[in-house]
DRENZAVEX-182313 format. One record per residue (C-alpha): z, x, y. Coordinates in Angstrom, 2 decimals. Each point is the difference from the previous one (the first is absolute). Layout:
<atoms>
> pz|px|py
> Z|X|Y
...
</atoms>
This chain:
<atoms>
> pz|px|py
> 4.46|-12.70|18.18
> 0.19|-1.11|-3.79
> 2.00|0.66|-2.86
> -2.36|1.04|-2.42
> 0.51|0.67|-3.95
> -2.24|2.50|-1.82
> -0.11|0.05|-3.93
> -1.13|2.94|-1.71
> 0.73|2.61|2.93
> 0.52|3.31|-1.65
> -3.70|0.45|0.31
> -3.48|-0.58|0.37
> -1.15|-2.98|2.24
> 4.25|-1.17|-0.35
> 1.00|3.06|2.12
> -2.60|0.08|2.51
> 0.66|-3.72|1.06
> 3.77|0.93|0.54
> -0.95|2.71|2.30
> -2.93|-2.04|1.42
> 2.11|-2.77|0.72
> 3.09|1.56|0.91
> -1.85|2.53|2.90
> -1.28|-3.39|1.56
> 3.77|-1.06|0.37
> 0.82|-2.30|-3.23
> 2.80|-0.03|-1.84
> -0.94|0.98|-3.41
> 1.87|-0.41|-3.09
> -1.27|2.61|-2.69
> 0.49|-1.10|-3.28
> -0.43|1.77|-3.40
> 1.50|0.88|-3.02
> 2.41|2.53|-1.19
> 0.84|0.93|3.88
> 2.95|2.68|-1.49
> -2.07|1.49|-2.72
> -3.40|0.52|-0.24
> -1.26|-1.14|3.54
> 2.94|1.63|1.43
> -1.50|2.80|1.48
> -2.98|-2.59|1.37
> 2.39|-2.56|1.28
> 2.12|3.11|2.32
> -3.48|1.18|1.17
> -0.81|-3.55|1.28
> 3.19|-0.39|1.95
> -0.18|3.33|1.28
> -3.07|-0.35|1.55
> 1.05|-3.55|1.24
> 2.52|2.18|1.78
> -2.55|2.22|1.27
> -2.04|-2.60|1.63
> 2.83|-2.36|0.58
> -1.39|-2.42|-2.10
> 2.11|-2.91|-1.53
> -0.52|0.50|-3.73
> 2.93|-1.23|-2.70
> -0.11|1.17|-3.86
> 0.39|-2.58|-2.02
> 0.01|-0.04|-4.33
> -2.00|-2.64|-1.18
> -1.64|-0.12|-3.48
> -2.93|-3.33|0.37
> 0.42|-0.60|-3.90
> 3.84|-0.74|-0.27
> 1.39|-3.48|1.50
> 3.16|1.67|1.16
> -1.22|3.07|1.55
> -2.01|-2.17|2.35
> 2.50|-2.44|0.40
> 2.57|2.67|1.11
> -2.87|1.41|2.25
> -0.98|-2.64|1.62
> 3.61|-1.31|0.56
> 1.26|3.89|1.61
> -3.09|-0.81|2.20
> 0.03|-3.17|1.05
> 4.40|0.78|0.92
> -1.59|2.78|2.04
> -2.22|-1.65|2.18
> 2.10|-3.56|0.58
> -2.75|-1.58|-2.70
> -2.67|1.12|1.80
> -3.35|1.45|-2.03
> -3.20|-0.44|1.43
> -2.39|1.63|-2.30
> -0.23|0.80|-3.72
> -2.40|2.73|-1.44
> -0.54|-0.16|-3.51
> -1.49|3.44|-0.42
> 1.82|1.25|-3.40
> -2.38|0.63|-2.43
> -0.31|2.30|-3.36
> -3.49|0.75|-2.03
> -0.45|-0.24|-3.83
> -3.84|0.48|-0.59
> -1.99|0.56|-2.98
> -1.77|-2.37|-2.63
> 1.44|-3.17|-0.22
> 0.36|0.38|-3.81
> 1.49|3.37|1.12
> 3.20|-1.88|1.93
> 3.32|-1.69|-2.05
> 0.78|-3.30|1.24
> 3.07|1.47|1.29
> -1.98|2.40|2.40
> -2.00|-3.19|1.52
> 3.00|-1.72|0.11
> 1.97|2.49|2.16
> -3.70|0.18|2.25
> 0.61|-3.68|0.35
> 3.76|0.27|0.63
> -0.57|2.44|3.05
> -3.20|-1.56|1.44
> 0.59|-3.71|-0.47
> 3.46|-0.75|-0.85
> 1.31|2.42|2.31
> -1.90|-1.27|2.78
> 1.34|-3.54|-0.90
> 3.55|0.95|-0.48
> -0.40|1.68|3.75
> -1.34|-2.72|1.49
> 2.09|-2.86|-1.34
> 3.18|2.60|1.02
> -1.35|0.05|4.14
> -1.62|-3.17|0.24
> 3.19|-2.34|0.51
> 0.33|2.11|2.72
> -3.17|-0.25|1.83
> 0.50|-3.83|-0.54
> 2.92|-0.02|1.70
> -1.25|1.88|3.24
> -3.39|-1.85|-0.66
> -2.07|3.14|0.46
> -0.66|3.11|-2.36
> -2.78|1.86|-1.58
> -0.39|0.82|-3.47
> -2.62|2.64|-0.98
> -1.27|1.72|-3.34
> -1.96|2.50|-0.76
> -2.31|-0.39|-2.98
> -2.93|1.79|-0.30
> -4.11|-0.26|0.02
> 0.67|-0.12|-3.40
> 1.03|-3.06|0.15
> -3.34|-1.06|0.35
> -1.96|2.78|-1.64
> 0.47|0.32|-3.46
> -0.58|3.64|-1.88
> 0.75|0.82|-3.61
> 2.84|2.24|-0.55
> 2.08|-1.57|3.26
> -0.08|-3.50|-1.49
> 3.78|-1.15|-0.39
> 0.58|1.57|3.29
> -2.77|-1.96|1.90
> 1.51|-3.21|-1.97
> 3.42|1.06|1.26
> -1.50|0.02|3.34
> -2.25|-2.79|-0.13
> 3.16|-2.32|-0.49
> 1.84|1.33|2.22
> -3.10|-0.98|2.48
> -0.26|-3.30|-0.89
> 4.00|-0.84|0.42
> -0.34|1.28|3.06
> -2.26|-1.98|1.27
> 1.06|-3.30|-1.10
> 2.90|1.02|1.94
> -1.92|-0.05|3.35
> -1.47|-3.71|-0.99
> 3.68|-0.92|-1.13
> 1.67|1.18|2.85
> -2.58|-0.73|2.83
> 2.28|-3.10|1.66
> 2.35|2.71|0.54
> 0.32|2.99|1.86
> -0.31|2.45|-2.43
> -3.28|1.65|-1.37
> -1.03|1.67|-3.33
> -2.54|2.85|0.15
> -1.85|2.31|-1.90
> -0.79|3.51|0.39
> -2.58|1.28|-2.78
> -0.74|3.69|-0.13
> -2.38|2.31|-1.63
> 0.33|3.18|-1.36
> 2.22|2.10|2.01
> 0.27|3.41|-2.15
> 2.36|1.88|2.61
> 2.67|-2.63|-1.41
> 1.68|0.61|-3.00
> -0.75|-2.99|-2.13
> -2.14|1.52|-2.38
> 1.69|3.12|0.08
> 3.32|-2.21|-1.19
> -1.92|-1.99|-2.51
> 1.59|-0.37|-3.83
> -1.81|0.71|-2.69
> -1.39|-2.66|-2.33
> 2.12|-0.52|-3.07
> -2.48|-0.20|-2.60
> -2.87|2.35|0.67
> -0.97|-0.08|-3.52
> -1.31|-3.46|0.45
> -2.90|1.95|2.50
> -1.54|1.68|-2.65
> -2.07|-3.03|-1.23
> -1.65|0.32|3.60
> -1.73|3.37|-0.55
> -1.47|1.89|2.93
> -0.12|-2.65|2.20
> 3.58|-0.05|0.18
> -0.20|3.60|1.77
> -2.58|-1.46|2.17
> 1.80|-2.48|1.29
> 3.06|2.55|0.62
> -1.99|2.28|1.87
> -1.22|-2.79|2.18
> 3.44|-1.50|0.54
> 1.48|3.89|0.59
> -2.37|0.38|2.90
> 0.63|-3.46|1.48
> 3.54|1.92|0.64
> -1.35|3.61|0.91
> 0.34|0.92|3.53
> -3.09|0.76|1.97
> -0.34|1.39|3.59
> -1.67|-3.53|0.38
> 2.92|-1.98|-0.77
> 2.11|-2.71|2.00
> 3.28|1.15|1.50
> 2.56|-2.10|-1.63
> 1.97|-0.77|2.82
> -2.76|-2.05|1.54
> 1.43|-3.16|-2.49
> 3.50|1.02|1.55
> -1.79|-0.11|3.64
> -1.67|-3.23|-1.24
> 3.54|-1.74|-1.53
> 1.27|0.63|3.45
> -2.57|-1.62|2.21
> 0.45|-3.01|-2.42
> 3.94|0.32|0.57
> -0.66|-0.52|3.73
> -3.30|-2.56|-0.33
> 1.83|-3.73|0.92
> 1.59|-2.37|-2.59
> -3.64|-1.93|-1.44
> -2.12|2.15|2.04
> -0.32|1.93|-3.49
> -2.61|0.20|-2.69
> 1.48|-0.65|-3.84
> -1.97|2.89|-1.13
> -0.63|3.89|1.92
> -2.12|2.45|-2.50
> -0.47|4.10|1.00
> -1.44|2.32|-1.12
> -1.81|-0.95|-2.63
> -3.45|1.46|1.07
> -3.16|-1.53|-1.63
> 2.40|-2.54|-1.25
> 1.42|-1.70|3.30
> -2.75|-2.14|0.76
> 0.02|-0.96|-3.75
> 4.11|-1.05|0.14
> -0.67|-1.85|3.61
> -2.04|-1.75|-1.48
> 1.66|-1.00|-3.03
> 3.06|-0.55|2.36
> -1.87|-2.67|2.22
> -1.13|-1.82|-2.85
> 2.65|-0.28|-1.94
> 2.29|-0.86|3.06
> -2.88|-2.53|1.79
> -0.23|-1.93|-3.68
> 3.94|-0.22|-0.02
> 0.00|-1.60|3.46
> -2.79|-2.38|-0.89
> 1.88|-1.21|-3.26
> 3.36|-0.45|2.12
> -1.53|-2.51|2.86
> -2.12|-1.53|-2.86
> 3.80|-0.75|-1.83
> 1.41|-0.51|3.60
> 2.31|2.56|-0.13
> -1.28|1.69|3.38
> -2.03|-1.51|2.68
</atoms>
């Protein structure tokens, strides 16, 4: 079995791969900020039912944006389980929508800072450790959004679009290895609590130069996010993280959408091409055979 670390496990997609994961044996480390305050209650219902269903589920505080809360993290961790970690899951993620104009440069900038520089500060944290046991598996979830572009959810799908694309130049940087980089890229799962947890815009005033269609568009984006009866169960991307947790080291695809409806063939396709025009330019420059 594998030690596994989650990020963003208090909820949503986070928590259901802990307890997907951990009922199929794994050894899960749960990671997510403010453990003792306000995911206290969250973090003693996780080990409790990890007790329940004698699962092997740790607790562990780790905040993606700050350098030392990782490092300390990943350190605890790694003393655990004799340097062993197997798999990463960047899952932590945060929403700021509205009108671009709408957002401070501080508000894209934290989008950015838990999306892409979190995932990046995660990975470069594990990876001397896969390299060392020349094996390991690093996954993120982005979204369809990274690939489908809406008003109103713009700095989020950029957030998420770059957080696609480091991922997989990963998998072409690290294919002589025995590590792989993967990407998991849902759709709209309103039984989560993204939107729900969404902050505000900071400067709504600057929406009023959009007129009516700004309410158009906020109806449409509301019931992207408003559960149906003929909505996805979200724990099918937790069910699907987990098959790719036990699919063979380069036996993977780079990318994995779900859910995404009309949209999946759409993303597939933009996936193929944009992966099948990579590998052309990298045997044209020799870099792969």
């Amino acid at each position: 079995m594998k030690k596994i670390i989650v990020t963003g496990s208090s909820s949503g997609f986070g928590l259901q791969t802990v307890q997907t994961l951990a009922a199929k044996g794994h050894t899960v480390y749960a990671t997510m900020r403010n453990v003792k305050t306000k995911n206290s209650a969250t973090a003693n219902q996780l080990l409790d039912w990890a007790k329940e269903n004698k699962a092997d589920v740790k607790v562990v505080e780790l905040d993606v944006t700050s350098d030392q809360s990782v490092q300390e993290a990943i350190t605890h961790i790694a003393t655990e389980t004799g340097g062993q970690i197997d798999v990463l899951i960047n899952n932590a993620g945060n929403l700021v929508d509205g009108f671009l104009e709408t957002l401070t440069t501080k508000q894209v900038e934290w989008l950015f800072q838990v999306h892409v520089f979190g995932v990046d500060r995660m990975n470069k944290a594990v990876l001397p450790y896969m390299h060392k046991q020349n094996s390991g598996l690093l996954l993120v979830v982005t979204s369809g959004l990274s690939r489908l572009h809406l008003p109103y959810l713009g700095a989020y799908s950029a957030a998420k679009a770059a957080a696609d694309t480091l991922a997989e130049t990963l998998q072409y940087e690290l294919q002589e290895t025995g590590i792989d980089s993967v990407i998991v890229q849902p759709g709209a799962y309103p039984t989560t609590d993204l939107f729900r947890n969404r902050a505000e815009a900071e400067k709504p005033d600057a929406e009023k130069a959009y007129g009516e269609f700004a309410e158009k568009v906020k109806r449409g984006i509301s019931n992207l996010f408003t559960p149906t009866p003929q909505n996805s169960d979200s724990t099918e991307v937790a069910r699907l993280i987990a098959q790719i947790v036990d699919t063979p080291a380069k036996q993977r695809k780079t990318w994995f959408p779900i859910g995404l409806g009309e949209g999946q063939p759409v993303v597939e396709s933009i996936n193929d091409s944009i992966g099948g025009l990579s590998q052309h330019l990298q045997s044209a420059l020799g870099i792969r055979n």
